[in-house]
N, C-alpha and C positions, 0 to 999 in steps of 0.2 A: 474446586472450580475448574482445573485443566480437564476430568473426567466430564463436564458440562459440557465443554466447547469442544472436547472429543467427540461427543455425541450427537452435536451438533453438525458437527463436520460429516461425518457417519451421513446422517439423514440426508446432506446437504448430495453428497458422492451415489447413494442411492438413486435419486432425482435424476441425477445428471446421467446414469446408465440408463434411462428409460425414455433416450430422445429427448433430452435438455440439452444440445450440446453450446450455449450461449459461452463467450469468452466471462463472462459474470453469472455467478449465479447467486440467487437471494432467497432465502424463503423464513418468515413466520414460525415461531414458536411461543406459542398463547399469544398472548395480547399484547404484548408487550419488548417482545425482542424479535429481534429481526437480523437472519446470518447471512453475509454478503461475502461468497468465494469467488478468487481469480482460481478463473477455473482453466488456463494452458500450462496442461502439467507437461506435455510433452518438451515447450522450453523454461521449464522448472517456472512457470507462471510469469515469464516476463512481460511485459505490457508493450502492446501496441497501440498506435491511435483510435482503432476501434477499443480498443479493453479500455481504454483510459474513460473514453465518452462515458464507456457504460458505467463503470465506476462511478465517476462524477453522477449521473445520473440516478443509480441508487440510492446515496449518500446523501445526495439531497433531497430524495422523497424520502426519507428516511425522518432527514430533520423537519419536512412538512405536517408531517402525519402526526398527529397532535396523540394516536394512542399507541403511538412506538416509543419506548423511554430509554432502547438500548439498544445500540449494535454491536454484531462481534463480525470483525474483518479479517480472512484467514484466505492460506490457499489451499488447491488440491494438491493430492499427489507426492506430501513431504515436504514441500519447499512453500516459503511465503509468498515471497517474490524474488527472484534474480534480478530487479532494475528494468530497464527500458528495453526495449526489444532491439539489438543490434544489427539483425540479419534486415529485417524494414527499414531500420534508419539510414543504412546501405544501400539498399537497394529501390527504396522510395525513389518514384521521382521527382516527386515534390518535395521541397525543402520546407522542415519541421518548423512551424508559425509559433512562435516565443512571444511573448508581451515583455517589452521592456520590464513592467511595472510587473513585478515578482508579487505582489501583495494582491495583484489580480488573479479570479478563478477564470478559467481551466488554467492549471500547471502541465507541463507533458505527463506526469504520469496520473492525471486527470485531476481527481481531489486535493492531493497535495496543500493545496495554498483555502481547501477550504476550512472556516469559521465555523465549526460546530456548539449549538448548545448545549446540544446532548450527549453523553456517555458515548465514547468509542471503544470496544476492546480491540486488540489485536490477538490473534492469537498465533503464535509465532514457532512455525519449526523449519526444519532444514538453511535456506540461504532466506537472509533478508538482509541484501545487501543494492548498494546503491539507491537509486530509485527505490529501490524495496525498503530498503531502512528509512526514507525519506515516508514511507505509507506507515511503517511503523511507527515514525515520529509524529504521525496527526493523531494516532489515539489518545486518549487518555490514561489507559492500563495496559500495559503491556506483558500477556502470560509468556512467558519462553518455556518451549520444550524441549529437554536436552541434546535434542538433535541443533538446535540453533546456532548457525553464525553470521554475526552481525560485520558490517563492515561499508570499504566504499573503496574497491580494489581500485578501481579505475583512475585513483589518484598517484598508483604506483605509478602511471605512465604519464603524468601531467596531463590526465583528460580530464576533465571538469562535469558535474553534475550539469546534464541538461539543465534543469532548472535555474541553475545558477548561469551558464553562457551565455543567456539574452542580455543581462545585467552586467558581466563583465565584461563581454566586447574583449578585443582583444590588448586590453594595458591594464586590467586587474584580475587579480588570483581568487581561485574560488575561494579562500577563507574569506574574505574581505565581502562577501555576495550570501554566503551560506547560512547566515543568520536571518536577514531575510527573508530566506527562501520558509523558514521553519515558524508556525503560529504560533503566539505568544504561549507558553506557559502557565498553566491552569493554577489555583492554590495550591492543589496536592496532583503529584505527577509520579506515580513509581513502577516499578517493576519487581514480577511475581514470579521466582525464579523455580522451578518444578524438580530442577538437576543440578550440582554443583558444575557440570561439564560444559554449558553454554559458553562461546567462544565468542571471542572480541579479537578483530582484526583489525 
């Protein structure tokens, strides 16, 4: 299955040196599946509020398309996602637009908080952390490739998931919000381990 969504990605990386340079890229194989890459490898794919929209936006013509039965969500460049984009959330001047209500779509790192009926994979290498493992937790299958490490560093320092800070406000902890933030649990939910070496942070 991992040689699948390798080749995928392949085709995907191809595209994108021929003048695709979109923070999203998506394209079609047969009729039936459709591959959706965060494509800023340079900040190991972290997401900005443009990448987010686009995101969301794929994802959801995704689930329109009545002869699409499967997506697979990955990024360029080795890494899935690093999370939220820090150097913008810094240096934005506008301050980041949160919905109280966590169970509403858009989330900050776009999709997040959406309701899929259809098949998501992930397909996961290098960092999928933060935000990033937040993208990994709306598939439904998650492949890991031995390069992977999962995690949510920014709790070393008491900083809190975007997602979850509209919700806490400042007198509750992100545990208490982060459930939330994550779509209900499908019957069968697992993970497809490629390497004994995939790391948990």
């Amino acid at each position: 299955m991992f040689q699948q969504i390798s080749s995928l990605s392949c085709s995907i990386i191809n595209a994108s040196m021929f003048g695709r340079t979109s923070t999203v890229v998506s394209e079609r194989h047969g009729s039936s599946v459709v591959a959706v890459a965060i494509n800023r490898p340079q900040v190991r794919n972290a997401v900005d509020q443009a990448t987010a929209r686009r995101l969301l936006e794929e994802l959801e013509a995704f689930e329109a398309d009545d002869q699409l039965s499967v997506a697979v969500l990955h990024g360029q460049g080795g890494n899935f996602c690093a999370g939220y984009d820090l150097k913008e959330l810094a240096n934005h001047t506008a301050a980041l637009k949160l919905d109280q209500d966590v169970n509403k779509t858009p989330g900050p790192m776009g999709p997040s908080r959406l309701h899929l009926s259809k098949p998501l994979i992930a397909a996961v290498s290098g960092y999928a952390v933060a935000g990033g493992l937040e993208l990994a937790l709306l598939a439904d299958l998650r492949v890991v490739e031995e390069s992977a490490v999962m995690g949510v560093f920014c709790r070393r320092f008491a900083v809190a998931w975007a997602d979850a800070t509209a919700a806490a406000a400042a007198t509750t902890t992100t545990t208490t919000t982060t459930p939330a933030c994550l779509p209900p649990p499908p019957t069968q939910r697992c993970y497809v381990f490629v390497s004994r070496s995939a790391r948990y942070i």
